[in-house]
N, C-alpha and C positions, 0 to 999 in steps of 0.2 A: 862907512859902508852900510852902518842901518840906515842911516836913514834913506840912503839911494836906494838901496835894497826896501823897504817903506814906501817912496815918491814911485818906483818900479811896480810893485803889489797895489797900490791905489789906481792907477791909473788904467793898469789891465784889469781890473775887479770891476771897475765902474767902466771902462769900456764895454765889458764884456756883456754887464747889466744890461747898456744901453743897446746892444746889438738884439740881446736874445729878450726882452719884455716885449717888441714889437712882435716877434716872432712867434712868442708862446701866446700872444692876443690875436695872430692870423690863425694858429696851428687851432685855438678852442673855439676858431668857430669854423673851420674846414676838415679839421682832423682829431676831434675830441678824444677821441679813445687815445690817441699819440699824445697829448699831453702830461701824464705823468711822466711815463718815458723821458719826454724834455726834459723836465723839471730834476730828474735824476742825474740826466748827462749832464745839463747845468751846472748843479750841484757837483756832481761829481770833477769835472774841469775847474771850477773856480776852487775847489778844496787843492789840485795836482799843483794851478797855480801860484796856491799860497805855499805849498809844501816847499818846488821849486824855488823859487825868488827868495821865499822868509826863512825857511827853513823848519815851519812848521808842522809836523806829523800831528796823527789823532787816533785814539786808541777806544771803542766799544768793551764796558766791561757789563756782565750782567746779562746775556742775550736771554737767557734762560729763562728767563723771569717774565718776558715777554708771553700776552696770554697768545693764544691760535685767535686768527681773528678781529675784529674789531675791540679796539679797546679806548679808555682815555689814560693821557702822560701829562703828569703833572711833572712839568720840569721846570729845573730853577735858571733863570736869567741873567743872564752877564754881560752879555758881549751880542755884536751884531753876528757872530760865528753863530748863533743860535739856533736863530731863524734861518739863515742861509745851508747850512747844514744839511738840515732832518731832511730834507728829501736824499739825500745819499745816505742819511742813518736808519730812517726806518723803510718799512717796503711799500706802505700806502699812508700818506701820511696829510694828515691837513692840520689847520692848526685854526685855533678862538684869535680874532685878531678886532683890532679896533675900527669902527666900520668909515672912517674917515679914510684910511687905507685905499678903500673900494675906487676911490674918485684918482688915484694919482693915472694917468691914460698910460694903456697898456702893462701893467704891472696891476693894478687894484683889479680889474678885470679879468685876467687870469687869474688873479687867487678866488675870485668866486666861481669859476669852471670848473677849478680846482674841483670844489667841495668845500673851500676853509669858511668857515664861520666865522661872519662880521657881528659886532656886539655895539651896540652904539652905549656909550658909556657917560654917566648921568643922568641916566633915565630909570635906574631903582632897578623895579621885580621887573619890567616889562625887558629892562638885558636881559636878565638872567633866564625868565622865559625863551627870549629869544634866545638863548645862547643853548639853555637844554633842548628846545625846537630842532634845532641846526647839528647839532652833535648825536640826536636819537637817529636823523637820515642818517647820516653818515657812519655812524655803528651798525644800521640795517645790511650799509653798503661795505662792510667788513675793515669801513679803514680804520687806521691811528689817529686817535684826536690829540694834538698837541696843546694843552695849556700851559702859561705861565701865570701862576696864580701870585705872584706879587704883583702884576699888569706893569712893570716896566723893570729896564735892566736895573742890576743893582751890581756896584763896587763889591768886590772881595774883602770882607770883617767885614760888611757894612750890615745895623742891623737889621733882621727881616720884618717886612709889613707885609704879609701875607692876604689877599682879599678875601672873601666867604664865598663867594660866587662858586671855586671849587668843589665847597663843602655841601651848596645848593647843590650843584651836576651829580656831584656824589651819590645826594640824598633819594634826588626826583629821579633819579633813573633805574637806581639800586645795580650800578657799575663796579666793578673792582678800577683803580685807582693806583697805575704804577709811576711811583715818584723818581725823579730823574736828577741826577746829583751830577755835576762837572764843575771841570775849572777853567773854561775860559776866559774869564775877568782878568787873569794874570798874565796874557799875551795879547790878548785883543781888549782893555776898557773903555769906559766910556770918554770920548773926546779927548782921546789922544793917540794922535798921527804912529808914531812909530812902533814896530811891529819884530819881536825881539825874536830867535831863534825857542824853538821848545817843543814840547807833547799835551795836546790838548786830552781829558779824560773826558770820556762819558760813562759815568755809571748808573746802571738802568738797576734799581731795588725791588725786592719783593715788592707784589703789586699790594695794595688793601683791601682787603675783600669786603662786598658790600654788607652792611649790616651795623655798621655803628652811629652811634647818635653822630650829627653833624657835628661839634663842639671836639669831644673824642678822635673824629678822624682829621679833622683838624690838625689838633695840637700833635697827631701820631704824623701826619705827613710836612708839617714844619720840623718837628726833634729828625725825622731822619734825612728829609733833604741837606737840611742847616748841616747834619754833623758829618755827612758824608761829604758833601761838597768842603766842610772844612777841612776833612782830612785828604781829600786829592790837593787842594792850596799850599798845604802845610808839607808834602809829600816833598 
């Protein structure tokens, strides 16, 4: 039964992509303002699907912590549940993405309608420039800036390599910095099909408040992502 319940959840997740990327790349250039909306009911239908078929629920912990306003989320990565989420978990949400992304047709071009911030990666300060560029609009324009600052999923125990590019955004903007702990690496990992019943956590942490050396806020938003997210694993 997993795994049909699996071959079931894959085939409506990635139907569903393919139906609604075309859609959300007519809707950004006929009905711009309707485009988050999409991307929410999106979001929100493909989450009811996985609930349905897998059996998976998802649980927000920490709203509070949330500042009013534009902010950025340093959250930790696991799983494609990640990405695909945040628009049914926060309310204006764009995210730092790889700017290779941008070219897949209909899907890379909505995420730049979006708002999300493509980073071309390899190319030093001039990212990271661009990556503070791109995230100062989008603070202006009140949204959630989503990073994962290790730049790719990581296994559950696996240990963290965290980039500085964070600790750059941090610095050049003087932003408070709410770090973002879950577990879904333990129902959804990397390159592997089957998709086991469970409750996925997100816990949103006190934000960091602007003001410490880059080195310092660092090592303060590695110890609490690392430990929170191992204590929803271990839970």
């Amino acid at each position: 039964m997993l795994a049909l319940r699996s071959v079931i959840f894959t085939v409506l997740f990635y139907g569903l992509f393919a139906v609604s990327a075309p859609l959300a790349a007519l809707l950004s250039v006929v009905l711009p303002a309707s485009l988050p909306g999409f991307a929410r009911a999106w979001s929100r239908t493909w989450l009811a699907i996985y609930a349905g078929v897998c059996g998976v629920s998802y649980e927000i912990r920490g709203r509070e912590h949330l500042p009013a306003g534009g902010c950025v989320l340093a959250m930790k990565h696991q799983s494609v549940w990640d990405t695909c989420a945040l628009f049914a978990i926060f309310e204006r949400p764009v995210y730092v993405f790889k700017s290779e992304l941008r070219w897949i047709p209909f899907f890379g071009w909505s995420l730049l309608r979006l708002g999300c911030v493509p980073v071309k990666r390899g190319t030093g300060k001039f990212a990271l420039d661009d990556m503070v560029a791109g995230t100062r609009i989008a603070l202006k324009e009140s949204k959630q800036v989503v990073i994962f600052p290790e730049g790719t999923r990581t296994m559950v125990g696996q240990a963290p390599k965290y980039k500085t590019g964070i600790s750059y955004l941090y610095e050049q903007l003087e932003v408070a910095c709410v770090p973002v702990a879950l577990n879904s690496g333990l129902l959804w990992p990397r390159r592997t099909f089957l998709r086991p019943r469970g409750r996925i956590v997100v816990e949103i942490l006190p934000p960091i408040l602007p003001g410490l050396p880059r080195k310092e806020m660092l090592d303060r938003l590695v110890q609490v992502i690392e430990s929170a997210s191992n204590q929803l694993a271990a839970a």
